[in-house]
C-alpha positions in Angstrom: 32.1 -8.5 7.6 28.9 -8.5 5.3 25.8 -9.4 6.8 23.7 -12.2 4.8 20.3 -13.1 5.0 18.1 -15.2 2.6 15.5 -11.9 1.9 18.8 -9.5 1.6 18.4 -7.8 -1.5 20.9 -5.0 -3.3 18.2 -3.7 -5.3 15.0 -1.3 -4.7 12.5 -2.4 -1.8 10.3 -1.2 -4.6 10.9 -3.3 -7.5 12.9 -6.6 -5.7 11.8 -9.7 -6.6 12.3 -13.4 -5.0 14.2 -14.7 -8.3 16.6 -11.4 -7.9 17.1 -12.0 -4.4 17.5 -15.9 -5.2 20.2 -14.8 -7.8 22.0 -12.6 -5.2 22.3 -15.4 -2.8 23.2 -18.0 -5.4 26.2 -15.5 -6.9 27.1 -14.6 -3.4 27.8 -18.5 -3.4 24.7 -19.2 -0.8 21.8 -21.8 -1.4 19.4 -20.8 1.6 17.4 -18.8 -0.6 14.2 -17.0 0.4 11.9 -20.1 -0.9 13.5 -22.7 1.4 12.6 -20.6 4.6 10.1 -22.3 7.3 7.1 -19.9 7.6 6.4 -18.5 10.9 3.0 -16.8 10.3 2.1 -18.8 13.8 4.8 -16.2 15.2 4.0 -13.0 16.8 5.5 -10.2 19.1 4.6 -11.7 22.4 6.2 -15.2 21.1 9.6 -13.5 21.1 9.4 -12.6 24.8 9.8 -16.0 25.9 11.9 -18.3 22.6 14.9 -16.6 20.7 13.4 -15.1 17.3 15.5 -16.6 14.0 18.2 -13.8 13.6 21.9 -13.9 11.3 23.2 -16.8 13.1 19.9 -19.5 12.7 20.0 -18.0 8.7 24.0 -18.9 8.2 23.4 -22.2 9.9 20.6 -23.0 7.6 22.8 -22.2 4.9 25.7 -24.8 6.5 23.0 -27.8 6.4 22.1 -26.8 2.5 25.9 -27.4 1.6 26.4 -30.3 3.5 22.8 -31.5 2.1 24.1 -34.3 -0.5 26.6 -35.8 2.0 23.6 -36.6 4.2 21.4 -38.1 1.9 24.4 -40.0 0.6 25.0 -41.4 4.2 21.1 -43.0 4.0 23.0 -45.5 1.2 25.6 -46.7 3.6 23.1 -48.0 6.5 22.4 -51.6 6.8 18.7 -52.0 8.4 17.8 -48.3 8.4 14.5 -46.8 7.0 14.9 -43.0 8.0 17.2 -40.3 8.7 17.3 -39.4 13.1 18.3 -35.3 13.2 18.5 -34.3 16.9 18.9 -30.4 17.1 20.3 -29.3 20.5 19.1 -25.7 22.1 15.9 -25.5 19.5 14.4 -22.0 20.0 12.2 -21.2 17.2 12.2 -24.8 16.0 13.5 -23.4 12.1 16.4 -25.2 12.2 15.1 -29.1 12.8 11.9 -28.0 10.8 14.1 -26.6 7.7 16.4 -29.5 7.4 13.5 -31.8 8.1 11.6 -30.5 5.1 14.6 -30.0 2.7 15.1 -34.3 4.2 11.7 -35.0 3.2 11.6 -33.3 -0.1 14.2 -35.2 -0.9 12.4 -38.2 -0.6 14.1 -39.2 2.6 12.5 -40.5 5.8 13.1 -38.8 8.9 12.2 -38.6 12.7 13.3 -35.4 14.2 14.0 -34.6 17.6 14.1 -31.5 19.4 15.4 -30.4 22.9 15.4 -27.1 24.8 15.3 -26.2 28.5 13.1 -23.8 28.1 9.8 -25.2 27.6 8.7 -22.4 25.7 10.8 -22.8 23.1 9.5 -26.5 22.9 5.5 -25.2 22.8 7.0 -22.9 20.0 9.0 -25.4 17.9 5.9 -27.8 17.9 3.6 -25.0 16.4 7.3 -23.9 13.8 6.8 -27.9 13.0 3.3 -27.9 12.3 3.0 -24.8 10.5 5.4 -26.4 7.9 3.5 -29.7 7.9 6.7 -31.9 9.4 6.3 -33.5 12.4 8.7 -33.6 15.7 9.5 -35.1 18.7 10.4 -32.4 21.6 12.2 -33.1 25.0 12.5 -30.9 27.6 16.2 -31.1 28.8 19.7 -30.2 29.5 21.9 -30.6 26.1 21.2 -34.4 25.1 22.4 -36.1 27.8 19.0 -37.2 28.7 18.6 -39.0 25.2 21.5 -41.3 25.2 20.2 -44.6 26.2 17.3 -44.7 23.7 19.2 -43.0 21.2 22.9 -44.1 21.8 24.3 -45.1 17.8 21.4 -44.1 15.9 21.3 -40.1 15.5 22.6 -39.5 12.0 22.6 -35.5 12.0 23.0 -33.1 15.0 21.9 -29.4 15.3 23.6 -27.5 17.8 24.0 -23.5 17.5 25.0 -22.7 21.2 24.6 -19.7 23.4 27.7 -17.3 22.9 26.9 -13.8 24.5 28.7 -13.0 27.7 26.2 -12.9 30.3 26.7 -12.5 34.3 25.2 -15.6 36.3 22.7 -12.5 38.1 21.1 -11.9 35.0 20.1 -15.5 34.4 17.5 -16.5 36.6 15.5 -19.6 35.4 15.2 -21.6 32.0 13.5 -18.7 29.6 14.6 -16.9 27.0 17.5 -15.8 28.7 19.2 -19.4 28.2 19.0 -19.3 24.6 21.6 -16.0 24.3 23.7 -16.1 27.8 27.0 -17.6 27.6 28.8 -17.4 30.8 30.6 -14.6 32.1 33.2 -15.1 28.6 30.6 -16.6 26.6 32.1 -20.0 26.8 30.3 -21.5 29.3 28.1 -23.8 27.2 30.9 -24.1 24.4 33.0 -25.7 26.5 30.2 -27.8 28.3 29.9 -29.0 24.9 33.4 -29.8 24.1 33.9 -31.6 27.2 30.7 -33.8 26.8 31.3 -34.3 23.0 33.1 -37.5 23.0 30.7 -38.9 25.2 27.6 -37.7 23.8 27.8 -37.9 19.8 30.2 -40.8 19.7 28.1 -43.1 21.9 25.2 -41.5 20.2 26.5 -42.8 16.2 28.8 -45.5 15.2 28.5 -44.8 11.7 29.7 -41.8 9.6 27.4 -38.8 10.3 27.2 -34.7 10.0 27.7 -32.6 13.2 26.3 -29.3 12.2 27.6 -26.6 14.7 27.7 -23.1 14.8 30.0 -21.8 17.2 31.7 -17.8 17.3 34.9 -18.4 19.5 36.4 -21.3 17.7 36.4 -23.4 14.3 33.0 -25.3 13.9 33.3 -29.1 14.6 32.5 -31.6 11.8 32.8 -34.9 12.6 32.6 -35.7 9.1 34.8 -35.1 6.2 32.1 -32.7 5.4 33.2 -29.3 6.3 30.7 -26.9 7.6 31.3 -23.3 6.8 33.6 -21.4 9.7 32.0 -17.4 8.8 31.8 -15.7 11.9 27.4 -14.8 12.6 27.3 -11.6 13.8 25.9 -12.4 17.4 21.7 -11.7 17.8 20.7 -8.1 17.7 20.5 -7.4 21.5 19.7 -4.1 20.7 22.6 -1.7 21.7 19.9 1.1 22.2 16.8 -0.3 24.3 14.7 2.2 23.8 12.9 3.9 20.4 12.3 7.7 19.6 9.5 9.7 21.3 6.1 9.3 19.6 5.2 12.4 18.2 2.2 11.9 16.4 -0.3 9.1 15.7 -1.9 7.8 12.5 -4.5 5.0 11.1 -5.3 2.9 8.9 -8.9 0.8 8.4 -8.1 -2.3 6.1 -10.3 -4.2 4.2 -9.4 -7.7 2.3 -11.7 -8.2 -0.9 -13.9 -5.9 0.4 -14.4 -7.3 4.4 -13.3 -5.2 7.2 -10.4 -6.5 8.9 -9.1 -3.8 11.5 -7.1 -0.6 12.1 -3.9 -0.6 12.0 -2.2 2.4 14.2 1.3 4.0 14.1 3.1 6.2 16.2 5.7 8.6 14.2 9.0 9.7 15.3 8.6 13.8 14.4 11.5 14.4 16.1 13.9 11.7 14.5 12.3 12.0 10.7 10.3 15.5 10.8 9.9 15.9 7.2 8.6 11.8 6.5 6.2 12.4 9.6 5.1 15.7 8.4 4.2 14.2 4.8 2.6 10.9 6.4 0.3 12.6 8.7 -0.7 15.0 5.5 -1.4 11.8 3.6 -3.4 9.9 6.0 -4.8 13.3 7.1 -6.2 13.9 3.2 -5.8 17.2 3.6 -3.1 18.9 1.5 -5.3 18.6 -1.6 -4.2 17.8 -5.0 -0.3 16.7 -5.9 1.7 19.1 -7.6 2.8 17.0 -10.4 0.5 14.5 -10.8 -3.0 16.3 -10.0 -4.0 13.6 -7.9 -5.6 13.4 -4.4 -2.6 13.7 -1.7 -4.7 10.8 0.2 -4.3 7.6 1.5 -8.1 6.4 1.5 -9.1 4.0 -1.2 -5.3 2.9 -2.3 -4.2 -0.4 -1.9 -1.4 -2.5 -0.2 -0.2 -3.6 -3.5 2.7 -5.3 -2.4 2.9 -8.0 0.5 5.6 -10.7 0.7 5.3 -13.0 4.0 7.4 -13.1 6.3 9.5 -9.7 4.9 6.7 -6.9 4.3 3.8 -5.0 2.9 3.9 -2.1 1.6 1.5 1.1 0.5 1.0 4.2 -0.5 0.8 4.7 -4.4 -2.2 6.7 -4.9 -1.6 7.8 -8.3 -0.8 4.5 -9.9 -1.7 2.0 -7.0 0.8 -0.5 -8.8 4.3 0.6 -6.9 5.4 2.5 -9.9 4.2 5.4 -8.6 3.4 8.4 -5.8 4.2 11.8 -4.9 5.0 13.4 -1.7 3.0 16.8 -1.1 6.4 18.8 -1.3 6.1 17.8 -5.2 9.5 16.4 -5.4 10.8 13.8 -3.7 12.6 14.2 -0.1 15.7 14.0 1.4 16.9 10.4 3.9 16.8 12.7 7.3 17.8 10.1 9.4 19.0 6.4 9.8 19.2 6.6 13.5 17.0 3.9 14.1 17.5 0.5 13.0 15.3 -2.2 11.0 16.8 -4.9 14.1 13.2 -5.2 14.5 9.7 -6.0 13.4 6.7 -4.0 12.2 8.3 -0.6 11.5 7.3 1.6 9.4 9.8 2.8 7.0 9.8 5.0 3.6 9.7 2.6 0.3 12.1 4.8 -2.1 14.1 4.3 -5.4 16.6 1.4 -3.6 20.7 1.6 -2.9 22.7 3.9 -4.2 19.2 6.1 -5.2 19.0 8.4 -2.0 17.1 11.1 -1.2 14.3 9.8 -3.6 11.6 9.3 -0.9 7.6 10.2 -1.9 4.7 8.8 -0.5 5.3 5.1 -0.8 5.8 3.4 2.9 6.6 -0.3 4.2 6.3 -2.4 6.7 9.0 -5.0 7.5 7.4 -8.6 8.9 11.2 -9.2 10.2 14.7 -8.0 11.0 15.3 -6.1 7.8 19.0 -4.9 8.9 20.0 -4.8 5.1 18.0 -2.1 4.8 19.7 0.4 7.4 21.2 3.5 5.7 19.0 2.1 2.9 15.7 3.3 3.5 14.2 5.4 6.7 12.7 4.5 9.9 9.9 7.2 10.6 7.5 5.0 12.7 6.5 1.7 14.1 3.2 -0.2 14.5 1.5 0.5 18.1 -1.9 -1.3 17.7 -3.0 -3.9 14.8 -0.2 -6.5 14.5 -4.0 -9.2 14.0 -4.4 -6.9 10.9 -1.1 -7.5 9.7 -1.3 -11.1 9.7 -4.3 -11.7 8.3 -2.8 -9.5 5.3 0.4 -11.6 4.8 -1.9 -14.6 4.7 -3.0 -13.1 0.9 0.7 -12.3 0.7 3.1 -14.8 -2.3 6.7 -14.5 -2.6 6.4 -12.3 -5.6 4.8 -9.9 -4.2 1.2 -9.8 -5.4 -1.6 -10.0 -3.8 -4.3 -13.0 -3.9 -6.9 -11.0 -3.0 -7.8 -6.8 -2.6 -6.3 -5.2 0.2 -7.1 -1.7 0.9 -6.8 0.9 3.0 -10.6 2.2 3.2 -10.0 5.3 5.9 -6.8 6.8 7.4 -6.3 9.9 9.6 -4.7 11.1 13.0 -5.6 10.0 16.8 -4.8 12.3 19.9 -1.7 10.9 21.9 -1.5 8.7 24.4 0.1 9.6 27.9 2.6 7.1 27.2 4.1 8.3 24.2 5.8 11.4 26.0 8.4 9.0 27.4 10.7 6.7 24.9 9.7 2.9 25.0 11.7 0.2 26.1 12.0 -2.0 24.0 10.7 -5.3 26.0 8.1 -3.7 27.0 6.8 -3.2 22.9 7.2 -6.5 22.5 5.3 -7.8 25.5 1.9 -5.7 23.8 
């Protein structure tokens, strides 16, 4: 199966921009493009602990509720004494579902009160801030399914959310109403499936008595649509649960000082995997070291100091390490040519890595001194463009740089790295991290 994802691009890390990744998803017949995504610049590591981060399943949903968009809108026509839209989204999470169709609702000048429920309370705290980040507004309830809602809201919900948990999970490994919840399906997966097959009937048909969209995303059988409206029935590749828990040994560790338009903002510090990507590591360290003096080809500094982060999309990446044009058309490795893809062991299934920027798909082995770092899952990217590192310390530093991020790339204001070298190693990075506990820093 392809993967899909509204930032997927075929083309160069390097050169992508949103109207070429817009064009890929409206050829590849998909209207969730990159500009329709809820931001989630209120999101960070320690968030994703507790409420289950957006991953292929939220994004093909997303795209279910753009093609079934005009039959909703079309429905508001057909109520007698009704002034706005009710969506109920079941199992919210991250809150981007309910606050994406509510904003695609509202720009299309329709009224709407959304509701959310989860029984992880969380998830509720986090779907508020999703909400207000976007500038929509929602109702949350703490509880079971929807059950809870059926008096006040029996016959008026017109458009139900409901993307259910699907992994199979023991019962031993569920042991209260967190994060786990939003993933474990039973011991087949079915568990909350067929909990919702057996309550549907009494649930959305007492809760509508008029024509209305049922938007669900379910892996084990067909979708249901209690519409004529079909939704689409693609398999989502289930959430990235990480088949390896734990990343490479740090091998070496590097900085970076930032400054935005000339105001210190923070270091930023990575920890390299030598023994996974030798040669990338080997050439980083040089570059942040400064002290491999002048390129072979271009006759400039082999240095990271005083080059900017020219390139810095929210919510996907920023990316460095042109000293020699400062623009992304350039940089040199301190081998003179450019260097070999050593490995694609480890995965972009997760944020703030640090990979090598290069000349895009189907151009490998054309890695020089240009990096990235990716904002989200990136999994697009794997056997694309290497993983040599990962962010340790700075994530404050990273945010504050997407916030002078746009969609095409460039920056609103100056962003710089004004020092960079290496740190000693920490105890810790002799023995490979879990990955929980890197996103509980």
């Amino acid at each position: 199966m392809t993967e899909w994802h509204p930032l997927r691009s075929s083309e160069n890390i390097v050169s992508a921009s949103w109207k070429e990744l817009d064009r890929e998803a409206e050829e590849n017949g998909r209207r969730c493009t990159s500009a329709a995504l809820p931001s989630l610049r209120h999101a960070s590591l320690k968030d994703y602990v507790n409420v289950y981060e957006p991953s292929d399943d939220t994004y093909l949903l997303l795209d279910g509720m753009l093609l079934d968009m005009e039959s909703v809108l079309r429905n508001q026509d057909d109520y007698d004494c009704k002034d706005r839209h009710v969506v109920l989204e079941i199992g919210t999470g991250s809150g981007v579902p309910i606050t994406f169709l509510t904003t695609q609702l509202i720009k299309n000048n329709a009224k709407v009160h959304a509701i959310a429920t989860d029984i992880n309370p969380k998830a509720l705290e986090f779907a508020q801030k999703t909400a207000h980040e976007n500038q929509v507004s929602i109702q949350t309830i703490q509880c079971d399914l929807a059950t809870a809602l059926l008096q006040e809201y029996a016959g008026k919900v017109d458009v139900i959310i409901f993307n259910p948990p699907y992994v199979p999970t023991p019962d031993e490994e569920v042991t209260g109403n967190g994060i786990e919840v939003s993933w474990a399906g039973g011991e087949r997966g079915r568990r909350v499936i067929d909990q919702h097959s057996n309550i549907e009937s009494n649930v959305y048909n007492t809760f509508t008595m008029r024509p209305f969209l049922v938007l669900v995303n379910l892996l084990f059988f067909a979708p249901v649509a209690v519409s004529e409206y079909e939704v689409p029935t693609k398999k989502a590749m289930p959430p990235k649960m990480d088949p390896i828990p734990t990343l490479p040994v740090v091998t070496h560790r590097t900085y970076m000082d930032i400054s935005i338009d000339g105001e210190t903002k923070g270091r930023i510090v990575f920890g390299l995997f030598g023994e996974v990507a030798p040669k990338a590591v080997e050439n980083f360290v040089a570059l942040c070291n400064c002290d491999h003096g002048k390129a072979k080809v271009t006759k400039k500094d082999l240095c990271y100091k005083h080059t900017p982060i020219h390139r810095v999309i929210p919510n996907f990446l920023l990316q460095g390490g042109d000293f020699t044009h400062g623009d992304g058309t350039g940089g040199e490795s301190i081998f003179g040519e450019p260097f070999e893809d050593e490995s694609f062991k480890v995965k972009h299934n997760r944020r703030y890595l640090l990979s090598m920027a290069n000349d895009g798909k189907g151009k490998p082995h054309t890695n020089r001194s240009q990096w990235f770092i990716n904002t989200v899952k990136t999994q697009w990217l794997d056997g694309i463009n290497e993983v040599f590192g990962m962010v340790l310390e700075g994530l404050d530093v990273i945010t504050a740089i997407e916030r002078v991020g746009t969609n095409g790339g460039t920056t609103l204001e100056i962003v710089m790295v004004e020092d960079s070298g290496s740190l000693p190693l920490e105890p810790e990075d002799a023995t490979p991290r879990l990955v929980s506990d890197i996103l509980r820093k």
